[in-house]
C-alpha positions as CSV (number, residue, x, y, z in Angstrom):
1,X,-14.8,27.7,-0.2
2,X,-16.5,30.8,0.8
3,X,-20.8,30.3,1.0
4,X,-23.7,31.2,2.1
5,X,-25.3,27.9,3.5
6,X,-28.6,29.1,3.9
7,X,-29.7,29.6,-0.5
8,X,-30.0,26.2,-2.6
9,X,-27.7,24.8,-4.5
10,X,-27.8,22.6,-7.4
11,X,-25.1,20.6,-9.6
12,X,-24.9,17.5,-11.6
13,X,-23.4,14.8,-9.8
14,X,-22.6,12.1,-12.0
15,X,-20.3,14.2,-13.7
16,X,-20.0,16.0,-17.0
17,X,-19.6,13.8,-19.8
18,X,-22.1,12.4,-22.6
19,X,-23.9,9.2,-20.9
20,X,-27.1,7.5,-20.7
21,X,-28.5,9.3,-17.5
22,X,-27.7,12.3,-15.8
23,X,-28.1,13.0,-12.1
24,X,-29.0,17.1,-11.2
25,X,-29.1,17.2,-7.0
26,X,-30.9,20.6,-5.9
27,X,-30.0,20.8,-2.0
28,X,-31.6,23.6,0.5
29,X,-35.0,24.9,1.0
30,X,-36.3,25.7,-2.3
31,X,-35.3,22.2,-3.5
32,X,-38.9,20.8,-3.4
33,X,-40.5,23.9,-4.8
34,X,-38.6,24.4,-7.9
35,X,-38.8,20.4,-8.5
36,X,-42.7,21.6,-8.5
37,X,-42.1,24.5,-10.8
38,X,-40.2,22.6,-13.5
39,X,-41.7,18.9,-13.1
40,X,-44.6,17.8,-14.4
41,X,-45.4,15.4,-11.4
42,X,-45.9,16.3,-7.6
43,X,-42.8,14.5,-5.7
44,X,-43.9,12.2,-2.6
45,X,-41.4,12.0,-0.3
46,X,-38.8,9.1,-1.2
47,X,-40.8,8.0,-4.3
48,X,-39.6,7.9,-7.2
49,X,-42.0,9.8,-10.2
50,X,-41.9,9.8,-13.5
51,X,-42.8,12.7,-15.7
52,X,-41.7,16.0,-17.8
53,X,-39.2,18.3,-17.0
54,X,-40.0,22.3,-18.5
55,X,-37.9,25.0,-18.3
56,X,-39.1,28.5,-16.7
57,X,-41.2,29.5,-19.9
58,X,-42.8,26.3,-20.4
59,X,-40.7,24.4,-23.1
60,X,-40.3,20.7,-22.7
61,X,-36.7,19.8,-21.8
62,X,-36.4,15.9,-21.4
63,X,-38.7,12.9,-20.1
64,X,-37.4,12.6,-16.7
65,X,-37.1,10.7,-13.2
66,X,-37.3,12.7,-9.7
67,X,-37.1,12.1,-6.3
68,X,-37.6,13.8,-3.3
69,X,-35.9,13.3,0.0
70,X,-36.9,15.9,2.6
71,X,-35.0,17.4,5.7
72,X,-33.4,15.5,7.8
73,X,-33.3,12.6,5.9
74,X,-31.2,13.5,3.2
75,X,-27.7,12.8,2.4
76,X,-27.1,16.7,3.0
77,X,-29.2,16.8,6.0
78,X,-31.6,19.4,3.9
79,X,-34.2,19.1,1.8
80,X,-33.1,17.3,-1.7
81,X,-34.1,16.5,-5.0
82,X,-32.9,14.4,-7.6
83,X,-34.3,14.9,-11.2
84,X,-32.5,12.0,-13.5
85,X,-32.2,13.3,-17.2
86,X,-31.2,11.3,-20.4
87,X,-27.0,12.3,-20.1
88,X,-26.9,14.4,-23.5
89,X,-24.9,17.8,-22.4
90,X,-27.2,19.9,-24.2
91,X,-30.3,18.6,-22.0
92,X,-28.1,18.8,-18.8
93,X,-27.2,22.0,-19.7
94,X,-30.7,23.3,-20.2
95,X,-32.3,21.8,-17.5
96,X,-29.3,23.0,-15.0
97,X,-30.2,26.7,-16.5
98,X,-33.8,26.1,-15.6
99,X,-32.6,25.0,-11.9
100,X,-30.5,28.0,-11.9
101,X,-33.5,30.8,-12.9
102,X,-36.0,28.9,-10.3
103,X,-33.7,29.9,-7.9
104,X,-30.5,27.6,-7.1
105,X,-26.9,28.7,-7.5
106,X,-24.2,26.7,-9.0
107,X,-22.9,24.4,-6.2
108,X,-19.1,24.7,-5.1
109,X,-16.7,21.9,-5.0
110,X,-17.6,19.6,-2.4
111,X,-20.8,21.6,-1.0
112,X,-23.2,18.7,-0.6
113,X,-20.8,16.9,1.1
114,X,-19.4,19.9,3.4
115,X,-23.1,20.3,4.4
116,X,-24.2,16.7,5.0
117,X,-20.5,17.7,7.7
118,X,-21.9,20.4,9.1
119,X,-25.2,19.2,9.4
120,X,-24.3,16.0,11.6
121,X,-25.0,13.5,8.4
122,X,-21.3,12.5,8.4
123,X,-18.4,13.2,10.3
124,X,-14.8,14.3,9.2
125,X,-13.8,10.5,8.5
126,X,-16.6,9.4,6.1
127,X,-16.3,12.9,4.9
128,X,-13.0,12.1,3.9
129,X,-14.1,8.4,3.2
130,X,-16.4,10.2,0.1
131,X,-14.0,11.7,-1.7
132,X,-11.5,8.4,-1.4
133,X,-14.2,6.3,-2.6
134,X,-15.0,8.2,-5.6
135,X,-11.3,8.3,-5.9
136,X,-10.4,5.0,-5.3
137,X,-8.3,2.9,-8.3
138,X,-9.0,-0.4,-7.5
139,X,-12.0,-2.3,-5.7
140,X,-9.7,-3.1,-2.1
141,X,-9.8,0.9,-2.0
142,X,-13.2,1.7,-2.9
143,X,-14.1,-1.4,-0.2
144,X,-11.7,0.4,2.3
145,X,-13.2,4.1,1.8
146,X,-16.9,2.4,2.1
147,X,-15.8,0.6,4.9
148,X,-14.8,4.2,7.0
149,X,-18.2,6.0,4.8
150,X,-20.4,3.6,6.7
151,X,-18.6,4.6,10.3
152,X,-16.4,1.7,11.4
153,X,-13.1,3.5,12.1
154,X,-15.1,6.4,13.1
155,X,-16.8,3.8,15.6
156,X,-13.5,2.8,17.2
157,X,-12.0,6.2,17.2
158,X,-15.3,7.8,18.9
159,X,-15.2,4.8,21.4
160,X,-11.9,6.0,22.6
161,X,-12.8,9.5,22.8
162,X,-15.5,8.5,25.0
163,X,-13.7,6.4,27.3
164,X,-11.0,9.4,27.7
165,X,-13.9,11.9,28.4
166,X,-15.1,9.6,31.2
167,X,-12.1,9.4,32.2
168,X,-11.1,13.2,32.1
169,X,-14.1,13.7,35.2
170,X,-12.1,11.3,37.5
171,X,-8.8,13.3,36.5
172,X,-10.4,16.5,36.9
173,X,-11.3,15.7,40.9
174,X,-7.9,14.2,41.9
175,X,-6.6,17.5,40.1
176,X,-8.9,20.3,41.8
177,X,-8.1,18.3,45.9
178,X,-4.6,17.6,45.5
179,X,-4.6,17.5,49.1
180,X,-6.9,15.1,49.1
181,X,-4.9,11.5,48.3
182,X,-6.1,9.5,45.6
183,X,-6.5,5.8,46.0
184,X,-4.4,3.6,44.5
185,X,-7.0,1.1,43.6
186,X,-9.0,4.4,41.8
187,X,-5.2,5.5,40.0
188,X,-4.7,1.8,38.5
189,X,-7.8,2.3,37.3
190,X,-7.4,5.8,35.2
191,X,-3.5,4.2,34.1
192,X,-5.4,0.9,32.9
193,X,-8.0,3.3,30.9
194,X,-5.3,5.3,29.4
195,X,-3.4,2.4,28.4
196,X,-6.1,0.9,27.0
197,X,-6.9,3.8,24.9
198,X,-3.6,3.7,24.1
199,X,-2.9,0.1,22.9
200,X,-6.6,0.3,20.6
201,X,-5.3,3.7,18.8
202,X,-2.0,1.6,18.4
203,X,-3.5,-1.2,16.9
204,X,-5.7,1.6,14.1
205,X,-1.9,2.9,13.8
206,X,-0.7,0.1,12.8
207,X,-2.8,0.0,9.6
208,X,-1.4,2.8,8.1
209,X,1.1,1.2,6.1
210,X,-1.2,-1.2,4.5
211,X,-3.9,1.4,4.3
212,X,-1.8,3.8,2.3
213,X,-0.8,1.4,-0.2
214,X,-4.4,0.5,-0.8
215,X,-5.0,3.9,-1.0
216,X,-2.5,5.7,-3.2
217,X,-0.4,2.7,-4.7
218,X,2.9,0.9,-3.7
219,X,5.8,2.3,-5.4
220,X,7.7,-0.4,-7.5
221,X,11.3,-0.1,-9.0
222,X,12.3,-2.1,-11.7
223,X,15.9,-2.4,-11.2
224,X,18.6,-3.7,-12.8
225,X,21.4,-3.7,-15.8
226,X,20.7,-2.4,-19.3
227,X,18.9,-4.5,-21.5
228,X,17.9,-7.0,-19.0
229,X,14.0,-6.4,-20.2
230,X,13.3,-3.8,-17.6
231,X,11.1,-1.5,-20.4
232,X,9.7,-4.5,-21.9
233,X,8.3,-5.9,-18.4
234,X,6.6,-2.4,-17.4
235,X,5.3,-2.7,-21.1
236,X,3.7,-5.7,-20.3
237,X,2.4,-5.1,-16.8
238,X,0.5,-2.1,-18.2
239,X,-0.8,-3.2,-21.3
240,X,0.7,-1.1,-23.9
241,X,3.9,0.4,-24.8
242,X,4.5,2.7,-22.3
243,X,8.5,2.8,-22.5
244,X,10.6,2.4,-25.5
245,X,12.4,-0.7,-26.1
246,X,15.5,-1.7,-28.1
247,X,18.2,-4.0,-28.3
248,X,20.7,-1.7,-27.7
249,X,21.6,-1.2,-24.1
250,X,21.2,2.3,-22.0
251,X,17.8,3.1,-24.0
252,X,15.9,4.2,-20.7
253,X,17.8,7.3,-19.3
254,X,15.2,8.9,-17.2
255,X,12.7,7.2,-15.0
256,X,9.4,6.3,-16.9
257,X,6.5,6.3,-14.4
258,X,3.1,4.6,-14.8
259,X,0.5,3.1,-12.6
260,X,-0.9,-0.5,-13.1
261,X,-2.9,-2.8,-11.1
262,X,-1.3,-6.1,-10.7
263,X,-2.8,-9.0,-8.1
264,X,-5.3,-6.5,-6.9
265,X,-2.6,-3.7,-5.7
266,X,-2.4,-0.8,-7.2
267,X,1.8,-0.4,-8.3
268,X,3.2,3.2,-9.1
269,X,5.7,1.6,-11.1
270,X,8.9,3.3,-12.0
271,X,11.5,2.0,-14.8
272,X,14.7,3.1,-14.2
273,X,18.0,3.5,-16.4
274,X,20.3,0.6,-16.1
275,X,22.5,0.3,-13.2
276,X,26.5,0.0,-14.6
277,X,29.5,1.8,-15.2
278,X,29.4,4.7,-18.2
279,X,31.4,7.8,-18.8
280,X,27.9,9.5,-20.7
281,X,26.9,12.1,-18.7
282,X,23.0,11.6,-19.5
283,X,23.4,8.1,-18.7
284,X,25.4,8.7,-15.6
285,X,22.5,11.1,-14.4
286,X,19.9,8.3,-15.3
287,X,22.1,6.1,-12.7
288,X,22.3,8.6,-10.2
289,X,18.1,8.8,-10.2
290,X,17.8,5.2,-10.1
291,X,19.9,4.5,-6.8
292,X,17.9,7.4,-5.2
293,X,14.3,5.8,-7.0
294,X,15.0,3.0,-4.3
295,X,14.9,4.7,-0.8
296,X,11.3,6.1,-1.7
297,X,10.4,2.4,-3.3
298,X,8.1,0.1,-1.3
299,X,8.6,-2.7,-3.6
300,X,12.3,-3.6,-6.1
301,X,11.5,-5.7,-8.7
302,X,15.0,-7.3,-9.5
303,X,15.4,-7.6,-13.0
304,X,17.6,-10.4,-14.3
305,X,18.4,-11.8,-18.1
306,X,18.0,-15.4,-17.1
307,X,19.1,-16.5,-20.8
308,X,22.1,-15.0,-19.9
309,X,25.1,-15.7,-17.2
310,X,25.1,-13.2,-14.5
311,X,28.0,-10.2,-14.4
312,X,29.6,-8.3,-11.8
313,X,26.5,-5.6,-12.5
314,X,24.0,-8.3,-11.7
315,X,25.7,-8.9,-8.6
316,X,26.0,-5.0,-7.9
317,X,22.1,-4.7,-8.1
318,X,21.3,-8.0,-6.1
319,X,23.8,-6.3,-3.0
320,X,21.9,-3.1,-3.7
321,X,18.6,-4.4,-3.7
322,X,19.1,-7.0,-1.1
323,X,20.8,-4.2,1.2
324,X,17.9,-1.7,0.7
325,X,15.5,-3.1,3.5
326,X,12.8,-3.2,0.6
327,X,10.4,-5.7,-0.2
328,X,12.5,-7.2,-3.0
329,X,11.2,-9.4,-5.6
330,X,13.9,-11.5,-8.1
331,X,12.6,-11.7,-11.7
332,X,14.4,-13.7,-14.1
333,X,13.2,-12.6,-17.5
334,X,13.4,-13.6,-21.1
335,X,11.9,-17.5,-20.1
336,X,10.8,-17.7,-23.7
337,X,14.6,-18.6,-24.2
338,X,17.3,-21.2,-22.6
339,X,18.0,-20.5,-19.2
340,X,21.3,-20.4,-17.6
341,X,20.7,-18.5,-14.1
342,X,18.9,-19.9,-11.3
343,X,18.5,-17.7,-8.5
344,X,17.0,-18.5,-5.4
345,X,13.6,-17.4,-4.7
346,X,13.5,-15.9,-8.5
347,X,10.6,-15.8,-10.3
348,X,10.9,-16.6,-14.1
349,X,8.8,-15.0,-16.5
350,X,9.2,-13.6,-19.7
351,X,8.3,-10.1,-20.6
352,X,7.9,-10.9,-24.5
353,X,5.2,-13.7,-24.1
354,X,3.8,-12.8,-20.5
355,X,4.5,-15.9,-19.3
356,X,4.9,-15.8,-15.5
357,X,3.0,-12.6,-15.0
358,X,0.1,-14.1,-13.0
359,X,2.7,-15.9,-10.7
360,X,4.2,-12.6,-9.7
361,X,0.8,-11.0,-9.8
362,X,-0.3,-13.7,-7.3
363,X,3.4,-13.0,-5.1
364,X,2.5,-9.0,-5.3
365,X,-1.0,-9.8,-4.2
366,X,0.6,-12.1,-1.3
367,X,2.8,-9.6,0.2
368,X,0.3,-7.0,0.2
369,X,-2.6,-9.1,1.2
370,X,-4.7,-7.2,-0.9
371,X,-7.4,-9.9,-1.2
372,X,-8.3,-9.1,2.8
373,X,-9.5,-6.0,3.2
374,X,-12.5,-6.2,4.6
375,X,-15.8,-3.7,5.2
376,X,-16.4,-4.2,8.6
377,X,-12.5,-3.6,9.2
378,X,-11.3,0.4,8.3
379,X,-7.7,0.6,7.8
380,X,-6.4,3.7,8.4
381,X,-5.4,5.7,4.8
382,X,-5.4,9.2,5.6
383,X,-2.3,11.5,6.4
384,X,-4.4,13.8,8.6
385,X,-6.0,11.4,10.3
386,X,-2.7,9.2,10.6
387,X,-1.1,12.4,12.3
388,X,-3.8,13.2,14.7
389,X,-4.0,9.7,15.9
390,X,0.1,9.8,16.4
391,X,0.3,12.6,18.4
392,X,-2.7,10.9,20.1
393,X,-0.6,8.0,21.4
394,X,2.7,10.0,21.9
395,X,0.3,12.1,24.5
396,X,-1.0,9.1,25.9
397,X,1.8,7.4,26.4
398,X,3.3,10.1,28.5
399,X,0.2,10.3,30.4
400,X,0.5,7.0,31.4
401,X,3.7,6.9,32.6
402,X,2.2,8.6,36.4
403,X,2.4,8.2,39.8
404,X,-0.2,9.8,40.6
405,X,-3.1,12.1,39.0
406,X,-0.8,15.0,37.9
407,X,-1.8,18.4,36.1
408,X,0.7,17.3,33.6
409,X,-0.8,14.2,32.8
410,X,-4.0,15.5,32.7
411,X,-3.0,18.2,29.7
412,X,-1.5,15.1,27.9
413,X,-4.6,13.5,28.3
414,X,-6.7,16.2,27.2
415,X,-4.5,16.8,24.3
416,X,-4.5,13.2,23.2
417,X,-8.7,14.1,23.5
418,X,-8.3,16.7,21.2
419,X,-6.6,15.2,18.9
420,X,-9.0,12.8,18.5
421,X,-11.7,15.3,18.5
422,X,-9.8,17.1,15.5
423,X,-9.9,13.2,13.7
424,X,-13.5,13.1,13.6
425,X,-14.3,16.9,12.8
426,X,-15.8,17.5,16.3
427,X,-13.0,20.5,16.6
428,X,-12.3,21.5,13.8
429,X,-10.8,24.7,12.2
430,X,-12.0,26.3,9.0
431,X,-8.9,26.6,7.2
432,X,-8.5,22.5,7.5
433,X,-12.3,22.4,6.8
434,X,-11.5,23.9,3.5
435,X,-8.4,21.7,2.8
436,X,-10.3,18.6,3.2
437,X,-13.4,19.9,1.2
438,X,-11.2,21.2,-1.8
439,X,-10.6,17.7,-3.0
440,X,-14.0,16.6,-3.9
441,X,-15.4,17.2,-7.6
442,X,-18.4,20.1,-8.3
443,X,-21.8,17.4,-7.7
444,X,-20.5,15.8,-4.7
């Protein structure tokens, strides 16, 4: 993302399709003066005016809504305006033209946010958090990325970094006089700080798990024989018929993949071929793809045909599943009929009628608590920021195995500083700068 950060910049940033309002954003120092070239109203700071929006020669464009929010207050940090349109492309079009020959360029991907970043308006996390929350499948994610966009994982992680830089002066003096014996009492109290530090980057750590789930989805396997209903039950998670279904057995020979919300959680779910013995090589292939579907699963759904009495296959999948060290949940399908299998723990449900689907909605919701994510609570979602915060704790932890105030403890300490520094975008290199900012959508 090469640019100059010093011109204007304009885009519309509620995205390019027909709707009922538009929203152009003109960022930088000629913001305010061509809002007063094209509008027919002068703009008072934070007020919202009504009026008529020209193009350079004078011709009416659209009855329009403008605001102005100047420098520093701004999400950019600059001087902003917003002109609302009616969302027709042919007026958004014109008056983006008109923004254009007054003096803005075309705004990059991710340019207002990179220079609310750079301009002290947000750090890397709620930089990061922007893009997730425009993102964000379901409502636990969006609450989760507004959660970190309003600071409260940046809060924790800048209260460590502080603790460690006050800690780093003490480290630097019993460094430079090694001849010069620390006290005990004064060394106890640097190992309590770094342990401290460590056990609260731990405990942000520890949300990763549940924070990438929210985030990008758990992956779900349907697993089981042929023609158990595995087709029909993805069919009737998602709504539609995603996957072809047929009486006869060994239909699905390649994994069919589709996303669904069920309880709240966001499932990547994956129907695999049937799980027996054949001699057809496409078939065998299909097999081969669902064993290895499971060791990237975070959730099995077992798929039995209660109506029916189980087989040596059912039993083959059960071991597989139950051996797996997956979340497994035991579905015994086809309700609608008479049942003959009772399996412990199973939940019955029928994929033809949809009976039982908001029981195992409610069991998905249960074991990945999705109803408690909470805004004043951040879990941690990120890959880059999960990695930083790691190697964090791995450098912490050896610093805090001492005996006394060592030059090698004090480079793991300053690493572990850095890293968190590197987290919140207070060191940051350009070529990551440009990896986070290349997600986010032209407008934003």
């Amino acid at each position: 993302m090469n640019a100059d950060f010093t011109d204007t910049i304009a885009a519309v940033s509620s995205g390019n399709v027909r709707a009922g309002v538009a929203v152009l954003r003109i960022s930088g120092a000629a913001a305010k003066p061509i809002a007063d070239t094209l509008f027919s109203v002068s703009l008072k700071p934070r007020t919202a005016a009504y009026g008529k929006l020209y193009n350079a020669a004078g011709s009416l464009i659209d009855n329009a809504l403008a605001l102005y929010f100047p420098a520093p207050n701004s999400y950019t940090g600059e001087d902003v305006t917003e002109i609302h349109t009616h969302g027709s492309p042919a007026v958004v079009a014109a008056a983006l033209r008109a923004i254009f020959q007054s003096g803005a360029r075309q705004a990059l991907a991710g340019e207002f946010t990179k220079r609310a970043f750079l301009n002290g308006k947000l750090d890397m996390i709620q930089a990061e958090a922007v893009a997730d929350l425009i993102d964000a499948e379901t409502e636990q994610a969006a609450v989760n990325a507004a959660s970190q966009l309003s600071g409260s994982m940046s809060a924790e992680l800048t209260a460590v970094y502080d603790d460690i830089t006050d800690l780093l002066a003490e480290f630097y003096a019993a460094v430079d006089y090694p001849d010069e014996d620390i006290e005990q009492d004064k060394l106890n109290d640097i190992i309590g700080i770094i342990r401290r530090a460590r056990e609260r980057l731990s405990a942000v750590l520890a949300t990763f798990e549940r924070g990438r789930i929210v985030k990008n989805g758990a992956a779900a396997v349907l697993l089981g024989k042929p023609n158990v209903g595995k087709s029909s039950l993805l069919n009737a998670i998602v709504g539609y018929d995603r996957a072809i279904v047929a009486d006869a057995p060994g239909t699905t020979r390649d994994a069919v993949e589709e996303r669904a919300i069920l309880g709240g959680v966001l499932l990547r779910l994956l129907d695999t071929a049937g799980l027996h013995e054949t001699n057809d090589e496409i078939e065998m292939l299909g097999v081969a793809r669902s064993t290895r579907a499971i060791a990237d699963a975070d959730l099995i759904f077992v798929v039995l045909d209660g109506s029916n009495a189980l087989t040596a296959e059912d039993d083959y999948v059960l071991s597989l599943a139950d051996s797996s060290g997956k979340t497994v949940i035991k579905l015994t399908n086809k309700s609608d009929l008479p049942q003959v299998v009772s399996v412990q723990d199973a939940l019955p449900i029928s994929a033809k009628t949809t009976e039982g689907l908001a029981a195992l909605a409610e069991r998905v919701r249960e074991l990945f608590r999705a109803g408690d994510v909470s805004e004043k609570v951040s879990l941690l979602s990120n890959e880059r920021q999960y990695d930083l915060v790691r190697r964090a704790v791995e450098s912490l932890d050896s610093a805090a195995d001492i005996t006394t105030a060592s030059a090698e403890a004090l480079d793991d300490t300053e690493f572990a500083l850095n890293c968190l520094a590197q987290t919140l975008g207070r060191k940051v290199t350009d070529d990551v700068t440009e990896r986070v900012f290349s997600r986010f959508c032209v407008g934003k």
